[in-house]
Phi, psi and omega in degrees: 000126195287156165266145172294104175315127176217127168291097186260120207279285224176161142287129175228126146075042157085346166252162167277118163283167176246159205271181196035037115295143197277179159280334191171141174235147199287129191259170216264141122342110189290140153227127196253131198245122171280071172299205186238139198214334186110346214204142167290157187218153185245145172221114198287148174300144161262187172323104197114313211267118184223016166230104186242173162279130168234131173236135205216126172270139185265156164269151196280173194255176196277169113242132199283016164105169174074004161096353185287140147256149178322138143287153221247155161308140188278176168210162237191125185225137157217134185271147146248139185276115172207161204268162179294122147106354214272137180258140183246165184264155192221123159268036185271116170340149182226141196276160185260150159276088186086241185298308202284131190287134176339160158278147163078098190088330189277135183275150171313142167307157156262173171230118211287164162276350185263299181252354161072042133254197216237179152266187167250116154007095198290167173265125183316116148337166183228150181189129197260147181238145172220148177093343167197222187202025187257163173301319185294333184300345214286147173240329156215154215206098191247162199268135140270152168260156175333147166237137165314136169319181171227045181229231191244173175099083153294128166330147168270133156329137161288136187278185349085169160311328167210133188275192208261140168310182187251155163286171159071153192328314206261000202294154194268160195262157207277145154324099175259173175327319201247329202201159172268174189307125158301131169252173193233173170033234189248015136002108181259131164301137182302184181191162168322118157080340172195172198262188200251129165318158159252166196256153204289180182191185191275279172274321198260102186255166177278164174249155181287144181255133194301152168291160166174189192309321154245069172008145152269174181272169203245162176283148194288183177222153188259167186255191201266333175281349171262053201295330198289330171312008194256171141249234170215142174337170170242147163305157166276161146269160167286165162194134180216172177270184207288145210102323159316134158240146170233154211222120177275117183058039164303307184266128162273160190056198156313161193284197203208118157270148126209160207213093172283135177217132194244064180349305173290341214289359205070006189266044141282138140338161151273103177307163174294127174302155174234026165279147171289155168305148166283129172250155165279148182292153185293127212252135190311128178286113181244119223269113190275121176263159206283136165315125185251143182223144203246164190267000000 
């Protein structure tokens, strides 16, 4: 029986390795995945770290049912610059429950007045915040989309730069960069951070307009002599810093988080070497002599 060969590279860090073995293995870039919860969550930076990736999903608008659809949430990818140890606020947008609009933003159902059903709920933005935890703090930003009438009218998209209208006549306009969704009738206009109720109706009540950086407008609800007049909510917009990319109605159900980050990755600075500069050694002065003059 031959004996087993074993090749010895060197000494290292006082044990031996054996060759065509690595030294150390390199760890893979964390990613922490955020769901919907109801509530803010926090994600501390680690150690190493002053950049991360972030991707956020908007949550979809409600449907009330009838083959109509829902508008589907935007989504919103960025790199950020951030310190070790530093906490960002976490958001993630929620689909609304009946009448009642998503977390974080989504405007309210209307409600008819002849039979008392509803319309659908817009869906709650998704939003990572850094330096605080107020609406000026959001740093990305995804759009929820619109909730449908309990009529005709598919929800508008969720942004993107910008979300999308609502369908049908009374349907409410998507969240821009500047301003929240134009409503039409009784309609509620979007705003900074949420989106606009929908408006009561006889039989046809309206759907609510998604959060987002700028809310949509929530949709009109018909009177009883215009049952057609009614629609479905508009998407919120997105927002990012300059680099963001965005994608419009993308996401279904409840939003999305997730925060990739790479210890290993360098994206810290480099501190400044603190070796002193090389001098050459000093080199002999050499003196021309001088002339003696005698008297």
């Amino acid at each position: 029986m031959s004996a087993r060969r074993y090749v010895v590279a060197g000494l290292v860090g006082g044990a031996f390795a054996l060759a065509g073995l690595p030294s150390a293995v390199e760890a893979a870039p964390a990613i922490k995945t955020f769901e919907f919860t109801g509530a803010a969550q926090e994600f501390v930076v680690p150690t190493g770290v002053c950049a991360v990736k972030v991707d956020v999903w908007g949550a979809e608008g409600g449907d009330s049912g009838g083959g109509i659809i829902a508008g589907r949430g935007g989504r919103a990818t960025a790199t950020i610059e951030v310190v070790p140890g530093e906490v960002l606020s976490v958001r993630v947008g929620g689909r609304p429950i009946e009448a009642v609009g998503g977390f974080n933003g989504g405007g309210a159902a209307g409600i008819s007045t002849n039979n008392a059903s509803m319309g659908a709920g817009g869906g709650g933005a998704s939003d990572v915040r850094q330096g605080g935890v107020a609406l000026p703090d959001r740093t990305v930003v995804a759009g929820g989309g619109g909730g449908r009438s309990n009529g005709a009218g598919n929800g508008g998209a969720g942004g993107g730069l910008q979300g999308s209208a609502g369908d049908g006549p009374g349907g409410g306009g998507g969240g821009t960069q500047s301003a929240g969704g134009v409503a039409t009738g009784n309609g509620g206009i979007g705003a900074i951070g949420v989106g606009g109720d929908g408006g009561t109706g006889f039989n046809i009540a309206g759907g609510g307009g998604g959060g987002g950086y700028y809310g949509g407008a929530g949709a009109a609800g018909a009177p009883a002599d215009l049952p057609g007049s009614s629609g479905a909510g508009g998407g919120g917009s997105g927002f990012g810093p300059a680099g963001t990319a965005f994608e419009t109605g993308v996401r279904e159900g409840d939003g999305l988080v997730e925060i990739t980050s790479d210890s290993g990755g360098g994206t810290c600075p480099q501190p400044p070497s603190t070796t002193p500069p090389t001098t050459s050694a000093a080199q002999p002065v050499m003196v021309a002599a001088q002339p003696r003059f005698t008297g």
